[in-house]
C-alpha positions in Angstrom: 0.0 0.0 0.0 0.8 3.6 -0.6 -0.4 5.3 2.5 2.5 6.9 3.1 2.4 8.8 -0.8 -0.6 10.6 -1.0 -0.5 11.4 -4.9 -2.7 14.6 -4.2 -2.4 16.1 -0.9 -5.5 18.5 0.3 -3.9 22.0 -1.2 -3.3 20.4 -4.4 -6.7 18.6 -4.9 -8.6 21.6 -4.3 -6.5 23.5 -6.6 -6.3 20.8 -9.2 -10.0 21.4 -10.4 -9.0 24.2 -12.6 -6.9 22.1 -14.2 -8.8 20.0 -16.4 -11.5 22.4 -18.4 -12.8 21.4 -22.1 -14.4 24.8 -22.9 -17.6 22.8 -23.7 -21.1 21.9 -22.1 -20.1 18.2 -21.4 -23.7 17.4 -20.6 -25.9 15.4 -22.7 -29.3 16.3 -21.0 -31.1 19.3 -20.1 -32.4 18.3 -17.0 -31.1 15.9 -14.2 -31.4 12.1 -14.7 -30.8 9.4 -13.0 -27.5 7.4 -13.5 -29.4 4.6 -15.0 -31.4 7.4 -17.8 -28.1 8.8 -18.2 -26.6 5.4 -19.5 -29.6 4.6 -21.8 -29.5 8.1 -23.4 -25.4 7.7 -24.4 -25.8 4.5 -25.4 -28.5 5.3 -27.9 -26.3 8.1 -29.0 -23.2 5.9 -29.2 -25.5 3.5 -31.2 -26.8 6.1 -33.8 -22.8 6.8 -34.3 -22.0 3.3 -35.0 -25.1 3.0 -37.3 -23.5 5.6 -39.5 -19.6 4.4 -39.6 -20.5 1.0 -39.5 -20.3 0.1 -42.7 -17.7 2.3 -43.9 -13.7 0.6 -44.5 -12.2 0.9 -41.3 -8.2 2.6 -41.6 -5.5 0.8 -38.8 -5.2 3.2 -36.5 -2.4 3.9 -34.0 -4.1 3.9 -30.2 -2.4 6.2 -27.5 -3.4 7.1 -24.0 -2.3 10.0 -21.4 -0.5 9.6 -18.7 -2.2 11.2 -16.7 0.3 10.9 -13.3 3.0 12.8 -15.3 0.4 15.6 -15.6 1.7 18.9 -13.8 0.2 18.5 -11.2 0.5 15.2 -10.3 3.7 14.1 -11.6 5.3 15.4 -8.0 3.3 13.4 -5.8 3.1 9.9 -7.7 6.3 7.4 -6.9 8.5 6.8 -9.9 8.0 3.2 -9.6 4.4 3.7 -9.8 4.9 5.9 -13.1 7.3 3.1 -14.6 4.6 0.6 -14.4 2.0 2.8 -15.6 3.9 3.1 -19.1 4.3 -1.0 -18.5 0.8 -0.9 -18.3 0.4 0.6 -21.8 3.1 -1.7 -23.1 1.0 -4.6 -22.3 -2.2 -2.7 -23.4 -0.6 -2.3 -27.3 -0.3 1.3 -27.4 2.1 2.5 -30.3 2.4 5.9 -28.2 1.9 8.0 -25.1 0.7 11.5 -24.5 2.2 13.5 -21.5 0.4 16.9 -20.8 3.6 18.9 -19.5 3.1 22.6 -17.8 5.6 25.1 -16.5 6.6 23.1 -13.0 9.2 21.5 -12.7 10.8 23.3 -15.7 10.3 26.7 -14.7 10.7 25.8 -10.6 14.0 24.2 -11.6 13.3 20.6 -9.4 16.1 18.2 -10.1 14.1 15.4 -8.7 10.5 15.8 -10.4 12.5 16.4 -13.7 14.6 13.2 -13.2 11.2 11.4 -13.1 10.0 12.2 -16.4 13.5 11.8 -17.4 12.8 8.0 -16.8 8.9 8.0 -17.5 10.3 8.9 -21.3 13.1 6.4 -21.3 11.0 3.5 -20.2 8.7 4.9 -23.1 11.3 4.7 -25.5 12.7 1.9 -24.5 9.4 -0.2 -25.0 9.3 1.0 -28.6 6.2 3.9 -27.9 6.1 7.1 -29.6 6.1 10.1 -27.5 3.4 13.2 -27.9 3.8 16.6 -25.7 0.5 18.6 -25.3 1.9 21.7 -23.3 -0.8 23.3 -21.5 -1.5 26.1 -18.3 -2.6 25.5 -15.2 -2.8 27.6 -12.5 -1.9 25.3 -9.2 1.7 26.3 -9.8 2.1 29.5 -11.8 0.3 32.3 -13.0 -0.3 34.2 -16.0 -2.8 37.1 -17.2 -2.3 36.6 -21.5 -1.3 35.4 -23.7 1.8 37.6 -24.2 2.9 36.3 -20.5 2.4 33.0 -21.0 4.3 33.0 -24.4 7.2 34.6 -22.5 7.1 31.7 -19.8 6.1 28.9 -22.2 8.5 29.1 -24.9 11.6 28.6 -22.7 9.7 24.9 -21.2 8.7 24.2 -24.8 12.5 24.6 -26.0 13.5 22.4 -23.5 11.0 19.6 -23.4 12.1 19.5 -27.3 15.8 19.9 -26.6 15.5 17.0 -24.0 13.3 14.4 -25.0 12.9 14.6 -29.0 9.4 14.5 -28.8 7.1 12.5 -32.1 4.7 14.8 -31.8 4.5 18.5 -30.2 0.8 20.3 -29.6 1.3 23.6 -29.5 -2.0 24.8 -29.3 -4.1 22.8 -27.1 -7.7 24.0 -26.4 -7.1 27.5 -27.0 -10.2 28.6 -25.5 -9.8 26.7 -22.3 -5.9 27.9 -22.0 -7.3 31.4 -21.8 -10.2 30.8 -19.8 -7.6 30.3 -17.0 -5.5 33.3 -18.0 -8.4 35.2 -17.9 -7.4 36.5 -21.5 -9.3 37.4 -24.0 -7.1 36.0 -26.6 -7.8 36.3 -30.4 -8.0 33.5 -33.5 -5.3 35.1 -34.8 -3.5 35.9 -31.8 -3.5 32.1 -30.9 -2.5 31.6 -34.6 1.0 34.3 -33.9 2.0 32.1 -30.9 1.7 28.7 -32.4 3.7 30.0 -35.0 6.4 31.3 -33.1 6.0 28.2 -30.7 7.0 25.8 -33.9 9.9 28.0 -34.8 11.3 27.4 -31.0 10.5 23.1 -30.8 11.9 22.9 -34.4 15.1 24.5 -34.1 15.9 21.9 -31.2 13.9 18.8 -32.4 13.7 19.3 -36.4 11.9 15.7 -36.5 9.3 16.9 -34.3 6.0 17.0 -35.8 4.6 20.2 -34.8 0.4 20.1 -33.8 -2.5 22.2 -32.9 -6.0 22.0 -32.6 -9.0 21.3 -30.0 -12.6 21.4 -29.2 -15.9 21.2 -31.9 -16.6 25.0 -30.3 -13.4 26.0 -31.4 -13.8 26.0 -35.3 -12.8 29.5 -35.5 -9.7 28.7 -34.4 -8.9 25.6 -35.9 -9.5 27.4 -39.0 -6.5 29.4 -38.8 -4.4 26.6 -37.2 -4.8 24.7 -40.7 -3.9 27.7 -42.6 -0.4 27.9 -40.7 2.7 25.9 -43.1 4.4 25.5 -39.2 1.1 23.1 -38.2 1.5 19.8 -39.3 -1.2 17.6 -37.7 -4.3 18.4 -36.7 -6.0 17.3 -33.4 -9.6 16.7 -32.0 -10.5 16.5 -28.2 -13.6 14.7 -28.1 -16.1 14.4 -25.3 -19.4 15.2 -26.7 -21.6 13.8 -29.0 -23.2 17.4 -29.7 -20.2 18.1 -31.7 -20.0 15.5 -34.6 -21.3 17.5 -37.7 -18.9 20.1 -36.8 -15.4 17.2 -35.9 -16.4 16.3 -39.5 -16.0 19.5 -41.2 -12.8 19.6 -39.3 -12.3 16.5 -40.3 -12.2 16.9 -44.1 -11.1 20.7 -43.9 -7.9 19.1 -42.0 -7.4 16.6 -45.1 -8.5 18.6 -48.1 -5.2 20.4 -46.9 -3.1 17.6 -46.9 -2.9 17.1 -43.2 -3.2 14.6 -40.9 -5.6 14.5 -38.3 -6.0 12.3 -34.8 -7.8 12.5 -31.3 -5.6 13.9 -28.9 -8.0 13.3 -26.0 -11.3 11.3 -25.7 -13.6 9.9 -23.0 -17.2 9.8 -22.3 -19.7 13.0 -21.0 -19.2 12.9 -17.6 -22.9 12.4 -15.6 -23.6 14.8 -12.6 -26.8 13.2 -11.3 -27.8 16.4 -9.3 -27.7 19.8 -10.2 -27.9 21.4 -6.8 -24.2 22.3 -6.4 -22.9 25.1 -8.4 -19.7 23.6 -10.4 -17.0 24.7 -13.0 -16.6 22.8 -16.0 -13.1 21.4 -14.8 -15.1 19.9 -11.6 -17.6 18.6 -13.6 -15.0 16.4 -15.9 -14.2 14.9 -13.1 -16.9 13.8 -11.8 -17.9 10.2 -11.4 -15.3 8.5 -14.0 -14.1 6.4 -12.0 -17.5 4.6 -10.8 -17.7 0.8 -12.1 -21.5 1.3 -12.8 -20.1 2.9 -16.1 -17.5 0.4 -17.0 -19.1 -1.4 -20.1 -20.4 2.3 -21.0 -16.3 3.4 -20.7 -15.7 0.4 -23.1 -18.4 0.9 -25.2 -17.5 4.7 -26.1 -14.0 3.9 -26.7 -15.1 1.5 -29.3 -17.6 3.8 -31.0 -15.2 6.5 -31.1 -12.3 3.8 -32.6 -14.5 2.9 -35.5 -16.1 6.8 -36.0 -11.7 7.9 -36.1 -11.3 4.3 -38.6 -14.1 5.2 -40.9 -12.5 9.0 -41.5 -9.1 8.2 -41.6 -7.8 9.3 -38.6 -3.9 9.0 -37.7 -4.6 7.7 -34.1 -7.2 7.9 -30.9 -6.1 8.8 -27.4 -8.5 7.6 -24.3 -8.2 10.3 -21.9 -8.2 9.2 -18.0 -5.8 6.3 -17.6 -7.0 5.5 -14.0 -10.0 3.4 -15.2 -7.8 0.9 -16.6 -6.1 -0.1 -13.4 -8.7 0.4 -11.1 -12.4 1.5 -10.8 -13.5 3.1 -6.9 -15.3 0.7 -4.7 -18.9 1.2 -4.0 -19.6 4.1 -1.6 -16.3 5.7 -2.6 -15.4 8.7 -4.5 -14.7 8.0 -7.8 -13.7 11.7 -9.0 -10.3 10.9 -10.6 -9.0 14.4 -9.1 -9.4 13.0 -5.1 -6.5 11.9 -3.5 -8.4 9.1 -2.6 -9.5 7.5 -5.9 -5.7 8.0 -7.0 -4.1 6.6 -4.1 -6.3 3.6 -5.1 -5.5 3.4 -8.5 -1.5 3.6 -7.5 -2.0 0.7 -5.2 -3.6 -1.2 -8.1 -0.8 -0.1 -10.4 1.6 -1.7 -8.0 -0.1 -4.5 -7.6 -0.4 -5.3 -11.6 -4.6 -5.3 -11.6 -5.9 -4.9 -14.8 -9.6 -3.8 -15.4 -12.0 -4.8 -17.9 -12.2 -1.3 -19.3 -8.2 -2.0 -20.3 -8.7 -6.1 -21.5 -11.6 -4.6 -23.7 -9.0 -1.5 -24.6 -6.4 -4.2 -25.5 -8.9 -6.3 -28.0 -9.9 -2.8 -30.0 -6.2 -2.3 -30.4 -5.7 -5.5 -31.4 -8.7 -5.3 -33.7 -8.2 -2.0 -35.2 -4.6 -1.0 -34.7 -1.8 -1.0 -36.8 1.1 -3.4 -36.6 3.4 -2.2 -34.2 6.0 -3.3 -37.1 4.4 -0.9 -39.3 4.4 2.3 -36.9 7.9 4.4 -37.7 8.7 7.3 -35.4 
């Protein structure tokens, strides 16, 4: 047991919350249902989806996940050994790479010892063949910024670095624009967004040439995915998806993203999240959170990763990245929290880690990879 290494102590978790916004409404229903209306209503969405793509040709796709315990802030509180087994963990799963979601800390903080952990996160990575895939983004638990402008002069520095460092496959440097500002509390332009991932490409190129340089983000931010194709520096295009009010508007993104030569994947992906009552006043980052780690939704976890495998194999997407990694080690017991930002839930899930459980949701994860990936022969980095 891991008593003794709380992965999020109390002035981190109640901090943390503002980490994980999507800019979006995640809900699916405009009033409050029950946990059992809320599973019947996705999964007749989910099966309208599959209706559509079902019969289409189905492209190999590569299959990713995010580490989530080398996010910012978590990365300092989770044991190394408990990291190195995660990425053993995806090894085992299939997965042809891994996404890390990097901030400012420990770059900007200058900690030896938290760096030296993701030094050997991305060597056991490497070392068991895996791509690697940097989504930079801001948070506020460690430092703060008011625009754009300060967060480009803070940014860029970490950005040259991570590239210098770890020669990363793949480089977002434009995730979510919306939601980065949202906790700048900027108001930050297309085009202004546009300027910075420019320069930001210049800066990972000129240390990691190989680096394929990406942008993109929600459905609701079309405007500035727009521009982000425009840009010669952009590469690849990404989708977050976790919404099935958004589809129409993923494929003109879609096709917009081909039609200019240039791939597209999904960088992040997981189900709505169901907040059975809507007494409480909460943020949308509180909100993500909130019940993902409850087994009641395990075959729904399973069945959405599917859906959204065969929707990314029918428009020939590059890859498709599930977004909380915690459900495949562990779901919380009955009674328990299963809000994957509470110290609690996590500690759990570490435990698990150690102890090599494996959940369905991951078996089930494993068989779409095997199903619908590509040859890990056949993936060059």
């Amino acid at each position: 047991m891991l008593s003794q290494n709380k992965i999020l102590p109390s002035v981190v978790l109640l901090t943390a919350v503002v980490l994980l916004g999507s800019g979006c409404a995640f809900g699916q229903f405009r009033r409050s249902v029950t946990k059992e209306e809320y599973r019947e209503g996705l999964t007749k969405g989910l099966d309208a989806i599959d209706k559509r793509v079902n019969r289409g040709k189905q492209t190999p796709l590569e299959f990713s996940s995010n580490l989530f315990f080398a996010h910012e802030v978590m990365i300092e509180h989770v044991p190394t050994d408990v990291l190195l087994k995660v990425v053993d963990g995806f090894r085992d799963l299939g997965l042809h790479r891994v996404d890390i979601n990097p901030g400012l800390f420990p770059w900007k903080d200058k900690k030896p010892e938290v760096i030296a952990k993701y030094d050997a996160v991305i060597r056991r990575i490497r070392d068991h063949g895996m791509k690697l895939v940097f989504n930079p983004q801001y948070s506020v638990v460690y430092h703060k910024v008011r625009s754009l402008e300060e967060w480009r002069d803070a940014a860029l520095p970490v950005y040259a670095e991570l590239a210098r460092r770890y020669q990363p496959d793949i480089m977002v440097v434009a995730h979510e624009p919306t939601t980065m500002a949202k906790r700048m509390g900027a108001d930050v332009s297309e085009r202004e967004w546009a300027a910075f991932a420019r320069e930001a490409a210049k800066v990972v190129k000129k240390e990691s040439p190989r680096t394929r340089i990406g942008a993109g983000g929600l459905y609701t931010e079309f405007s500035y995915y727009e521009e982000f194709v425009e840009l010669p520096e952009i590469e690849v295009l990404t989708l977050d998806i976790y919404n099935l009010a958004g589809f129409r508007r993923y494929n003109q993104m879609i096709q917009m993203a081909q039609k200019a030569g240039k791939p597209v994947y999904i960088e992040e992906t997981w189900r709505p999240p169901h907040v059975e009552s809507r007494g409480r006043r909460m943020s949308l980052e509180q909100i993500s959170a909130v019940g993902i780690g409850d087994r009641f939704y395990e075959d729904l976890d399973v069945r959405w990763i599917e859906s959204i495998t065969r929707y990314a194999g029918v428009w020939g997407l590059e890859a498709v990245t599930p977004f909380w990694m915690q459900t495949f080690f562990r779901y919380a017991p009955d009674g328990d929290s299963s809000n994957v930002l509470d110290s609690k839930y996590n500690n759990r899930v570490s435990d698990a880690v150690h102890q090599g459980e494996r959940t369905r949701t991951f078996l089930e994860y494993q068989k779409i990879i095997r199903q619908y990936g590509k040859s890990r022969g056949s993936v060059k980095r």
